[in-house]
MIPADREN-615025 format. One line per 2 residues: number of its first residue (from 0); their letters; for each residue y, x, z of C-alpha. Coordinates in nm, 3 decimals, m for minus. Layout:
NUM = a = Y,X,Z ~ ...
END
This chain:
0 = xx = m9.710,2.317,12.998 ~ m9.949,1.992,12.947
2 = xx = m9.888,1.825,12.604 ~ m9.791,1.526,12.813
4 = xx = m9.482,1.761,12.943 ~ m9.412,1.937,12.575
6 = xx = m9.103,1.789,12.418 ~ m9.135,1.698,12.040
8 = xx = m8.880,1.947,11.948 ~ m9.095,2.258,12.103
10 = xx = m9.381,2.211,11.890 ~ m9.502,2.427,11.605
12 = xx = m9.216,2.435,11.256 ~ m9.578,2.374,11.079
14 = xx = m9.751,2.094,11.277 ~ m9.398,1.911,11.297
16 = xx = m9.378,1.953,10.922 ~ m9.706,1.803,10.906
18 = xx = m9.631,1.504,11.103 ~ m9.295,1.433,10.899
20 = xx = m9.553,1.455,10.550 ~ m9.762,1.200,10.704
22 = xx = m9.510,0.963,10.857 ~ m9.422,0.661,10.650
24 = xx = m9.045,0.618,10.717 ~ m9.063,0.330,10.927
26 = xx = m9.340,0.484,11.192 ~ m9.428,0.821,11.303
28 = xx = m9.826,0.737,11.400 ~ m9.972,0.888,11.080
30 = xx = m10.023,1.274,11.266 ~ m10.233,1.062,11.544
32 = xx = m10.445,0.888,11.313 ~ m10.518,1.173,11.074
34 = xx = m10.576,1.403,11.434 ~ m10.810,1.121,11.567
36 = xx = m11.032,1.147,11.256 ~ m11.042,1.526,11.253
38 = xx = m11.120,1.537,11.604 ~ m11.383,1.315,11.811
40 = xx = m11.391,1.580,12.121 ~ m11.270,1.459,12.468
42 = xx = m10.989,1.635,12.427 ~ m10.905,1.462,12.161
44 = xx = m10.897,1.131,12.354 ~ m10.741,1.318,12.638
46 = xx = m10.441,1.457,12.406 ~ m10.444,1.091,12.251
48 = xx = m10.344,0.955,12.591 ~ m10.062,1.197,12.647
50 = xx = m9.909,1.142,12.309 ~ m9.935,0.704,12.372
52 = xx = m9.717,0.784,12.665 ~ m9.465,1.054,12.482
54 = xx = m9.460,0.794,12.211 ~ m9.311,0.470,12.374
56 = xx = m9.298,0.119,12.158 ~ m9.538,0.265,11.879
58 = xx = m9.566,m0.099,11.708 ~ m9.251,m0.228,11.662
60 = xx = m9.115,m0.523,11.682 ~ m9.024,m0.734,11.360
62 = xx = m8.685,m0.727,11.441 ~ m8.714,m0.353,11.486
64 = xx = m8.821,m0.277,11.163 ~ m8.592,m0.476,10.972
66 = xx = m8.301,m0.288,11.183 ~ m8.503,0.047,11.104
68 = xx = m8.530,m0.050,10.691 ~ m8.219,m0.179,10.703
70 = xx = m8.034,0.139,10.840 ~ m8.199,0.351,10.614
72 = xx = m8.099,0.123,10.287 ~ m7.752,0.133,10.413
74 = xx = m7.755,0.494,10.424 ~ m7.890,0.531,10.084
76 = xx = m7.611,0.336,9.948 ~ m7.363,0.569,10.101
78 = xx = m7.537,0.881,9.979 ~ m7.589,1.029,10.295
80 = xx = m7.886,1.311,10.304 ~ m8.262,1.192,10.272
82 = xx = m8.292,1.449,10.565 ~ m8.069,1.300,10.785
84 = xx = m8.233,0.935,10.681 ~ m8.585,1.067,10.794
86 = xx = m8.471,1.277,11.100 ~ m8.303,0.955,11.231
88 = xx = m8.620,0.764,11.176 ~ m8.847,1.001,11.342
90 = xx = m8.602,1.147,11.596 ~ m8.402,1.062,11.887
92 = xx = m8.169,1.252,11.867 ~ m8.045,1.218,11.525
94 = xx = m7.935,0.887,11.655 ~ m7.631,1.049,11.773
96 = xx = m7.514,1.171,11.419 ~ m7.162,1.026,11.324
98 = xx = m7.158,0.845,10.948 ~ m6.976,0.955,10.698
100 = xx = m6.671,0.808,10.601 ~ m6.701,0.500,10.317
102 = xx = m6.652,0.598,10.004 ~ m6.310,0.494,9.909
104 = xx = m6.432,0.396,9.530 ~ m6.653,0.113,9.671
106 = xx = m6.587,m0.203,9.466 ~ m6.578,m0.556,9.562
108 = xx = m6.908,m0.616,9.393 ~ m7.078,m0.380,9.562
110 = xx = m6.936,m0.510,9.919 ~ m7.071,m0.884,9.802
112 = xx = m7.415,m0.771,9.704 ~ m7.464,m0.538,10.036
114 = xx = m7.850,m0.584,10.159 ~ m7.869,m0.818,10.386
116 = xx = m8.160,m0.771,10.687 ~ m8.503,m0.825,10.548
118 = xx = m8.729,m1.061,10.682 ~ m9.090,m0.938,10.807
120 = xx = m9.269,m1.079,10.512 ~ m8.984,m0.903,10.285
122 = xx = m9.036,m0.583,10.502 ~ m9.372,m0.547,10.436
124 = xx = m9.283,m0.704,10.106 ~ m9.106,m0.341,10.060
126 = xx = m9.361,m0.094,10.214 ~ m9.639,m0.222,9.960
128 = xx = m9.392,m0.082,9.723 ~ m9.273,m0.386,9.580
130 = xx = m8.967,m0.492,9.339 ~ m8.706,m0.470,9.671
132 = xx = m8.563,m0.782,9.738 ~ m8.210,m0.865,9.523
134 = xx = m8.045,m1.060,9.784 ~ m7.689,m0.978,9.695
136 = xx = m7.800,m1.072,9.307 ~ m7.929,m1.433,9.429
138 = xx = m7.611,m1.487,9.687 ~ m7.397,m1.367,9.324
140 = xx = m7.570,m1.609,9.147 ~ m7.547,m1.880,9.403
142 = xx = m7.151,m1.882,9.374 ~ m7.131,m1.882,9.011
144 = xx = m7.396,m2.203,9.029 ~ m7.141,m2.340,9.296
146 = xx = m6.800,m2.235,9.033 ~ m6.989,m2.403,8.730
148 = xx = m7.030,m2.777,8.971 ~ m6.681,m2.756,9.069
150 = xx = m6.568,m2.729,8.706 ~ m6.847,m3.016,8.573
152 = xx = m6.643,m3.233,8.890 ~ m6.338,m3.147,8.786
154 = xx = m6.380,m3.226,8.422 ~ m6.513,m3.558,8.540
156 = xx = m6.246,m3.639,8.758 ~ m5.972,m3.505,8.500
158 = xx = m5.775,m3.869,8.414 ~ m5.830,m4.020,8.015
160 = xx = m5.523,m4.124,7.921 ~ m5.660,m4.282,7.617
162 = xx = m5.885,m4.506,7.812 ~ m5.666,m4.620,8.117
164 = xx = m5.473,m4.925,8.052 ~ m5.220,m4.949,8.255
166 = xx = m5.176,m5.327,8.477 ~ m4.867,m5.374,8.294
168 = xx = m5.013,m5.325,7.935 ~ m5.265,m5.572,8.005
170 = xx = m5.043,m5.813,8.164 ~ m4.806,m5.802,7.883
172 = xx = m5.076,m5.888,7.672 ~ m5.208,m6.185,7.892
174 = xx = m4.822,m6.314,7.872 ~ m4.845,m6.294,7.451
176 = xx = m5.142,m6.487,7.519 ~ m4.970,m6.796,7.736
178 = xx = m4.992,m7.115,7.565 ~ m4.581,m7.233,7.556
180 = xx = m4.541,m7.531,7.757 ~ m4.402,m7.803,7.494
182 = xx = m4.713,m7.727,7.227 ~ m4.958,m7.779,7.504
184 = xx = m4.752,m8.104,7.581 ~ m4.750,m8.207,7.232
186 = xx = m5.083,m8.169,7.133 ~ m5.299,m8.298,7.440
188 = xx = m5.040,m8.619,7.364 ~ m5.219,m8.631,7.028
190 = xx = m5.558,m8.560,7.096 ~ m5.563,m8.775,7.432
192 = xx = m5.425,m9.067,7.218 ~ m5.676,m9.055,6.976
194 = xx = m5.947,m9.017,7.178 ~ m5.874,m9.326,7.401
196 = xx = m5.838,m9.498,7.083 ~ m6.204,m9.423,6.971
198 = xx = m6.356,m9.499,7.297 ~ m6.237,m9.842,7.251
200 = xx = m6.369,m9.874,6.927 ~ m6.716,m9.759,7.035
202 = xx = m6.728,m9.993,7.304 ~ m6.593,m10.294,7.163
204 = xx = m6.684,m10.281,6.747 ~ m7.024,m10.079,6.768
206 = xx = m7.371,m10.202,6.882 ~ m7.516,m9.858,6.879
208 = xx = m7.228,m9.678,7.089 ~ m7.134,m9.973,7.307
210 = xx = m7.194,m9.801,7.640 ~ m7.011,m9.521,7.581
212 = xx = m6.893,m9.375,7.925 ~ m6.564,m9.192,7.996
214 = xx = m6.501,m8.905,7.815 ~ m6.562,m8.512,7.960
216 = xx = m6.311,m8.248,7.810 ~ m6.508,m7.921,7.818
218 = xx = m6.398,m7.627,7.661 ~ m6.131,m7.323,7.671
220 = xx = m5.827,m7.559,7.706 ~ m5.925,m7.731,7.968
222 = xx = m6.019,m7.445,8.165 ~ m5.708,m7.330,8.147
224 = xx = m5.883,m7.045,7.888 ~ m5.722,m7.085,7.579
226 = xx = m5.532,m6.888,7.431 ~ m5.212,m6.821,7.174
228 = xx = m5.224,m7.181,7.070 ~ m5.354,m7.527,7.180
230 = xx = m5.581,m7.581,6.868 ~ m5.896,m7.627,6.986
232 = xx = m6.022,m7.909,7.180 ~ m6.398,m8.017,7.303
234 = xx = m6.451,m8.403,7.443 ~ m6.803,m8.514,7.482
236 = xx = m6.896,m8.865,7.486 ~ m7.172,m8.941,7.736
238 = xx = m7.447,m9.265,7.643 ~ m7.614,m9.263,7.969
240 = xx = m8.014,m9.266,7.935 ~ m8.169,m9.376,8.263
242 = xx = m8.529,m9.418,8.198 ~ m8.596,m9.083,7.964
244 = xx = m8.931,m8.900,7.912 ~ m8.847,m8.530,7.782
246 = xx = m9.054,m8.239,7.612 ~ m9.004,m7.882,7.582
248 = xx = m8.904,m7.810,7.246 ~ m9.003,m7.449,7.188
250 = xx = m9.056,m7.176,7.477 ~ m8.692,m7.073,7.579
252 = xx = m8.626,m7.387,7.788 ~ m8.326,m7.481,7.588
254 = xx = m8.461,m7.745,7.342 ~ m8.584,m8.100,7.416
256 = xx = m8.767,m8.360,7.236 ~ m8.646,m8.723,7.400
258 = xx = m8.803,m9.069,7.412 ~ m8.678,m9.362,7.581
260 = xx = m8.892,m9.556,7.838 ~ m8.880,m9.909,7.806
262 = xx = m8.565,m10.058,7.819 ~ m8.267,m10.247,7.691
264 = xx = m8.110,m9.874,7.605 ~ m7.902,m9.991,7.257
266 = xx = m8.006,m9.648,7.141 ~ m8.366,m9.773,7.157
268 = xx = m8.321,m9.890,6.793 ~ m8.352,m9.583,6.667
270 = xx = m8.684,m9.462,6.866 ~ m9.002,m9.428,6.633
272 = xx = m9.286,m9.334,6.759 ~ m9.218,m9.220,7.142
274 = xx = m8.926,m8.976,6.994 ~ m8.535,m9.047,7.017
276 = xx = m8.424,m8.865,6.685 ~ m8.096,m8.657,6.727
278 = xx = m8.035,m8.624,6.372 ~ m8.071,m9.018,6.309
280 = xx = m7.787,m9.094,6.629 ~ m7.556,m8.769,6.474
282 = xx = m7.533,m8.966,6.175 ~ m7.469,m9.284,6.312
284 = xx = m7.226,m9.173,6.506 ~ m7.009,m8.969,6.281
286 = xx = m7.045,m9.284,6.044 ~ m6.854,m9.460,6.341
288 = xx = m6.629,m9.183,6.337 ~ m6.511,m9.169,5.953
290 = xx = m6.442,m9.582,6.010 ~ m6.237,m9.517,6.307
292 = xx = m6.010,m9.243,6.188 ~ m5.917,m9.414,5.867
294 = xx = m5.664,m9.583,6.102 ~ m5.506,m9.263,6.182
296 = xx = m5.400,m9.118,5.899 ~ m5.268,m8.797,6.033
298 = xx = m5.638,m8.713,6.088 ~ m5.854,m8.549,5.862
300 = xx = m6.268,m8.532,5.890 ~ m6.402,m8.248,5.830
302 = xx = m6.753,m8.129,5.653 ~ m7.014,m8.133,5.831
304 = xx = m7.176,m7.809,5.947 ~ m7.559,m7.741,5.998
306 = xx = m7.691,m7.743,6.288 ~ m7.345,m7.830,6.482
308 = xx = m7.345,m8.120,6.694 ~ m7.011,m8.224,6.631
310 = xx = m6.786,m8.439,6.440 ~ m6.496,m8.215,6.413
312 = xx = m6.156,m8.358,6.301 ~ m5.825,m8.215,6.196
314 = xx = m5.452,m8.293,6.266 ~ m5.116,m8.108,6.245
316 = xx = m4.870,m8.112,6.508 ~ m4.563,m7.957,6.427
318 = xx = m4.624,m7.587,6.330 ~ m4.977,m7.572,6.476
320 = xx = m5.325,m7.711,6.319 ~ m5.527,m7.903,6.583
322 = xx = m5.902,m7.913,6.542 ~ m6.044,m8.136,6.792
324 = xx = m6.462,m8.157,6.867 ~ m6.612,m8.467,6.948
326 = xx = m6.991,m8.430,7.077 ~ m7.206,m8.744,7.157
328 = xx = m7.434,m8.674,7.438 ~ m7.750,m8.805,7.661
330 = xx = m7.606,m8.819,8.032 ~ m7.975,m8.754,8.239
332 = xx = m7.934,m8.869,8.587 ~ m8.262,m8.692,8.718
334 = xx = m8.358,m8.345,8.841 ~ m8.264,m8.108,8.615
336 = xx = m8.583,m7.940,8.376 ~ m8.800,m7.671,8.526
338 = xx = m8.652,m7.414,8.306 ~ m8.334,m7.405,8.492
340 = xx = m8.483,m7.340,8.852 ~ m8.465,m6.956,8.881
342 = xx = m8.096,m6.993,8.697 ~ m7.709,m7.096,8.827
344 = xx = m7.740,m6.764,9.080 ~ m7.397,m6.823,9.265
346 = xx = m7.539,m6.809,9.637 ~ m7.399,m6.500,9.693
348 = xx = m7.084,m6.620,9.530 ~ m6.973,m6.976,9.595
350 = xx = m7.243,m7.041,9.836 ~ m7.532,m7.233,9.852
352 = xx = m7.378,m7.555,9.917 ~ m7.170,m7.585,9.581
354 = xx = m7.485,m7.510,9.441 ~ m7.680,m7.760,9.551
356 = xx = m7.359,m7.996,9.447 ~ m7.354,m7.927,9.091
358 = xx = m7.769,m7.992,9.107 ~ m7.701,m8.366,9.205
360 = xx = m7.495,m8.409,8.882 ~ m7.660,m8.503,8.570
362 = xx = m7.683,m8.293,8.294 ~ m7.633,m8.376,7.922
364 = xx = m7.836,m8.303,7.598 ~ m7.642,m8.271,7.318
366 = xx = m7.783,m8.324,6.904 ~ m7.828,m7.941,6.815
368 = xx = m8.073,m7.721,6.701 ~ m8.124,m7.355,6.575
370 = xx = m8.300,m7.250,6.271 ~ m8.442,m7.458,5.957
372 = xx = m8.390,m7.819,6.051 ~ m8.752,m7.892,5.917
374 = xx = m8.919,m7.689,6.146 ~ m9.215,m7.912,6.336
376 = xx = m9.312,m7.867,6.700 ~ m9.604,m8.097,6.801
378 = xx = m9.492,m8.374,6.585 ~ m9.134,m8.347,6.601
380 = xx = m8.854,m8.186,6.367 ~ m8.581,m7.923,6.472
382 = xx = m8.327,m8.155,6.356 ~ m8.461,m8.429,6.574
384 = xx = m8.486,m8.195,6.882 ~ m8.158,m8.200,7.143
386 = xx = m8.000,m7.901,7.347 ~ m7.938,m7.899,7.687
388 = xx = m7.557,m7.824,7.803 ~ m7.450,m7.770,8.183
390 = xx = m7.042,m7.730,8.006 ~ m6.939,m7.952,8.282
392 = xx = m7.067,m7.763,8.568 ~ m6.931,m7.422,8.427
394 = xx = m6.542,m7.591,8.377 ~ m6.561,m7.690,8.788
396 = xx = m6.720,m7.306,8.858 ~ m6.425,m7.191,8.627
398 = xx = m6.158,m7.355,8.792 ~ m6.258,m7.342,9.158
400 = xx = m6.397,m6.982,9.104 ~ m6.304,m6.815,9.459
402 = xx = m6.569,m6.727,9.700 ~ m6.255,m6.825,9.905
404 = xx = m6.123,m7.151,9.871 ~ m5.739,m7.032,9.877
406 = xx = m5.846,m6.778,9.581 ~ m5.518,m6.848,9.357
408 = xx = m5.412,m7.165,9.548 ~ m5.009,m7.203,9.653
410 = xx = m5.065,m6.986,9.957 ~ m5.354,m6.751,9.914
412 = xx = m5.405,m6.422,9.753 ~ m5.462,m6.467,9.346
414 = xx = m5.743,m6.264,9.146 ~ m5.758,m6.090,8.781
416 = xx = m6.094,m6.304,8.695 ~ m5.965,m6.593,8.455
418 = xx = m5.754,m6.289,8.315 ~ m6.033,m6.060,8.260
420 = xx = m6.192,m6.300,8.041 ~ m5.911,m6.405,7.870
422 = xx = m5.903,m6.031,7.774 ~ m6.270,m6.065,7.703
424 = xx = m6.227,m6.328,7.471 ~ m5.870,m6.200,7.274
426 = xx = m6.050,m5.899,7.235 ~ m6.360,m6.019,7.078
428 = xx = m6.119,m6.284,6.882 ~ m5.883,m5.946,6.711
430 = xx = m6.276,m5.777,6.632 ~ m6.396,m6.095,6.457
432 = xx = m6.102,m6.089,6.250 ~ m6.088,m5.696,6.164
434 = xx = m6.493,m5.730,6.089 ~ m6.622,m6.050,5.953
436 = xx = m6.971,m5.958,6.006 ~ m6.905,m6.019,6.386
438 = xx = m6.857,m6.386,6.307 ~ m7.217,m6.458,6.447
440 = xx = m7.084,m6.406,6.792 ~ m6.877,m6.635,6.974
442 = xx = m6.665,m6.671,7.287 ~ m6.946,m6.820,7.486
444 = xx = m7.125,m6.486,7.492 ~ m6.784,m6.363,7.637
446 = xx = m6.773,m6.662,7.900 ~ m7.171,m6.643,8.005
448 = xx = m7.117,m6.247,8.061 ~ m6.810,m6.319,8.272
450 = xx = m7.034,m6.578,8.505 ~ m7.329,m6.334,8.510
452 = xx = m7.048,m6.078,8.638 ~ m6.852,m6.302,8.877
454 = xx = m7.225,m6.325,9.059 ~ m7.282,m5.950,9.036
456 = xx = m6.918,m5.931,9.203 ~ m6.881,m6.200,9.418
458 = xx = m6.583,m6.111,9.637 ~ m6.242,m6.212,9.556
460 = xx = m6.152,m5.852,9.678 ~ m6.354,m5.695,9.387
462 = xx = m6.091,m5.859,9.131 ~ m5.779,m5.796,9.313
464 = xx = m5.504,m5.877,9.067 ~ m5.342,m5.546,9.086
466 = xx = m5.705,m5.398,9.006 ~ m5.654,m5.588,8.661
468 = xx = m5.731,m5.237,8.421 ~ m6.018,m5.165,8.678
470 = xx = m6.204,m5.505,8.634 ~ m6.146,m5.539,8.272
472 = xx = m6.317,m5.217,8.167 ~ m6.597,m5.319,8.447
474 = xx = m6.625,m5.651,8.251 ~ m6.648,m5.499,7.879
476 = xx = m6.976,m5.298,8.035 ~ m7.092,m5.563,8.139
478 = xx = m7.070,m5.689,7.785 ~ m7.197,m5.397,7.664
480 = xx = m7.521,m5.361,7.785 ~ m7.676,m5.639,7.738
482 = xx = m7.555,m5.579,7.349 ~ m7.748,m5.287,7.325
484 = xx = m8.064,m5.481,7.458 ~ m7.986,m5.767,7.222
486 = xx = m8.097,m5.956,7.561 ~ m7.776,m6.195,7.701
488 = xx = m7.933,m6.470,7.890 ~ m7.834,m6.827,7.964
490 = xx = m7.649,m6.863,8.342 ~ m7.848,m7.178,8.360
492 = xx = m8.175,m7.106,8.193 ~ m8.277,m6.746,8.183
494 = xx = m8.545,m6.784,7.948 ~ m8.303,m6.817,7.645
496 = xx = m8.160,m6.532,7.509 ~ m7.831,m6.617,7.368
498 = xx = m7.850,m6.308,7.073 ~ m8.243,m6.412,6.966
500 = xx = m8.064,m6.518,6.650 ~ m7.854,m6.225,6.605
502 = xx = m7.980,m5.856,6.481 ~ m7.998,m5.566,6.752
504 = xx = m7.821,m5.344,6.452 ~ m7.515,m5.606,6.487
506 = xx = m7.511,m5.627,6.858 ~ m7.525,m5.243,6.838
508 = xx = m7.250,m5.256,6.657 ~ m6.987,m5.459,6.793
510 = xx = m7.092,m5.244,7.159 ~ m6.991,m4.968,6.973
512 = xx = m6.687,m5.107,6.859 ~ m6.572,m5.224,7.194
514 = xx = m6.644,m4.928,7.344 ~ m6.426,m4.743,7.083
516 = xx = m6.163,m4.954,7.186 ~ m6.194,m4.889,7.561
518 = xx = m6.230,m4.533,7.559 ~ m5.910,m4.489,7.310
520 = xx = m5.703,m4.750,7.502 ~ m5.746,m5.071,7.331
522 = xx = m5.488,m5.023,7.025 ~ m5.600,m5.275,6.848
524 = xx = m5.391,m5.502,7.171 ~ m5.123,m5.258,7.151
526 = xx = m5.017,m5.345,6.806 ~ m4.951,m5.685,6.932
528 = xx = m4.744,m5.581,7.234 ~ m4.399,m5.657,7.197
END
């Protein structure tokens, strides 16, 4: 019988012995190579041919050998004979061999990490007698990544009971807050009687203050802001300044030395040497003041306060104590200063149009100044230096704040916005009062972060009124942060940062303490619900 003929299974018990010691268990072409370098005869090659063709598919596949290693693996784990393992490898017919049964003991572990098929590069990965591959250990791993996420999203998503105010608790609160209808009454009656009064004086029994326009009322009252009582009051007095030369006084934009072109200006009087002194005009004018309010009894003057430009008077009407501002003020009817160009961002908001609009009013410059009043810049004094104010521009933005124009008119849809802030302000109001040290700050950093917001959320949508806990906490972040910067800048001039004059350690502070109220809750407005 030719070798070609000669089945595998009628060779020799010690050449087949031989060729299983040589084999590696994936292939059985070790007894050819170790014949063919034994034996460089013709018969060699002749016997070479015959065994190619007894030996079909001698390099396998990938696929093949992954089934191959795999199989044998499997079998391993089962604990079936190394025998049978390498007969079924080498052999044919061992294919035929029935598996045992599973064992019955085999645990759910060891069913999740079963070996999964084996790559070519992890094959050979395994014949070079490498760490085998732990592919049930990384899938094991893998899930218990996957359990730990879940439980870090559930945690976040678990509700804080503490720090969700409900709509109602709020809105409770902004109804404490409501100004009753018969003080409001009472008191504007007072105020707007006096104030007519003085206007009249000023025109007709001062040389100085003669051309005195109409009076502006700025401020939280007439915003509709105020709240718990109607004791505050701001009215500025505009002289109007048509011919006006100003300087930048200082770097943030906010400060302005003045002189008066020639003229017949009455102010004109007091000019020396190309520069309008605020300080001079303050003192005239509360002098005209004092004279005045001798005729009303009921009013008292108040001391004067450094740095403040007004003359602030005081009057009781019936169980509440009035305390009424009165600011006189430059009305500039030209463009407004360079520093303002990259500010009032409400495109987005209220459109480019109303923009424009409130840049073909005039703005006003009112006798302020921060720091020592001595303080020289190029010649002139702090004291003698004025501050720009844009209050009349943010009462219109105030009340017509909708990027709709139906936004909390008799027939449209209303907002939380006006709400949110009055929040804003009552909270900072009960934190001033618990912690005197907070006195520094004052509710126009609380009405400059609300703007600064409205343009970051410009939709009436993103202050529904039933979203009133949502946008409240979203507001007090927005407070927040730039407190921990110690950087709040002006809406209209973004070079002047509104906490320069205030430590970072304080402005750290009262973030910390407003976010200690909104993560517990607010309690500090909860003791005041009734």
């Amino acid at each position: 019988m030719s070798g070609r003929e000669r089945p595998l299974d009628a060779r020799s018990p010690g050449s087949r012995a031989k060729e299983i010691k040589h084999a590696s268990p994936v292939q059985c072409t070790g007894f050819k190579e170790e014949k063919q370098k034994k034996k460089r005869t013709k018969t060699q090659e002749l016997q070479k041919s015959n065994h190619a063709e007894e030996k079909p598919a001698v390099q396998k596949t990938p696929k093949e050998k992954a089934t191959k290693h795999l199989t044998k693996e499997s079998n391993e784990e089962q604990h079936m004979p190394t025998e049978s393992t390498k007969a079924k490898t080498c052999s044919s017919t061992a294919r035929s061999q029935k598996r045992p049964p599973r064992n019955p003991l085999k645990t759910q572990l060891e069913l999740e990490t079963a070996i999964t098929p084996e790559t070519p590069k992890e094959l050979k990965a395994s014949q070079a007698n490498t760490k085998p591959k732990a592919s049930g250990k990384a899938e094991f791993q893998t899930e218990k990544t996957n359990d730990e996420e879940c439980a870090d999203e559930t945690m976040q998503k678990m509700p804080k009971a503490k720090a969700d105010v409900d709509n109602s608790v709020l809105k409770s609160i902004l109804g404490n807050l409501k100004i009753k209808v018969k003080d409001r009454s009472d008191s504007s009656k007072v105020v707007n009687s006096f104030i007519k009064n003085l206007v009249k004086y000023l025109k007709e029994d001062t040389i100085c203050f003669s051309e005195v326009e109409e009076p502006l009322s700025t401020g939280s009252y007439y915003e509709n802001l105020k709240i718990l009582h109607p004791d505050e009051f701001d009215i500025m007095l505009p002289m109007p300044v048509e011919r006006v030369n100003i300087e930048p006084f200082g770097t943030n934009g906010a400060f302005y030395s003045v002189a008066l072109k020639r003229g017949k200006n009455p102010l004109m009087r007091f000019q020396k040497d190309d520069i309008l002194p605020a300080s001079e005009i303050l003192k005239e004018f509360r002098e005209s003041v004092k004279t005045f309010a001798k005729g009303f009894t009921e009013w008292t003057m108040t001391p004067k306060r450094k740095g403040c430009p007004a003359v602030t008077l005081t009057c009781q009407v019936g169980s509440v104590t009035i305390s009424l501002d009165v600011v006189l003020c430059l009305s500039v009817k030209s463009s407004w200063p360079s520093f303002t160009n990259n500010g009032l961002k409400i495109e987005q908001w209220l459109g480019a149009k109303v923009k424009q609009e409130h840049k073909r009013k005039p703005y006003y410059l009112v006798p302020k100044y921060e720091g020592r009043g001595n303080v020289e810049n190029k010649g002139v004094q702090a004291k003698d230096a004025w501050r720009v104010s844009f209050s009349h521009i943010e009462k219109d933005i105030i009340k017509k704040h909708g990027s709709q124009k139906t936004c909390c008119e008799k027939g449209g849809a209303n907002c939380c916005r006006k709400g949110c802030l009055k929040l804003l302000k009552y909270l900072l109001h009960l934190l001033k009062e618990s912690n005197s040290t907070f006195d520094k700050f004052c509710s126009y950093h609380a009405k400059t972060t609300f703007l600064h917001a409205c343009c970051s959320k410009t939709k009436d949508t993103d202050w529904g009124e039933s979203d009133l806990s949502q946008c409240f906490n979203r507001l007090l972040q927005d407070f927040e942060k730039p407190l921990r910067c110690g950087e709040l800048f002006n809406f209209f001039i973004p070079s002047q940062n509104l906490l320069s004059g205030i430590g970072k350690k304080l402005c750290t502070q009262l973030a910390d303490a407003i976010k200690e109220q909104r993560e517990n809750g607010f309690p500090i407005f909860k003791e005041r619900v009734c």
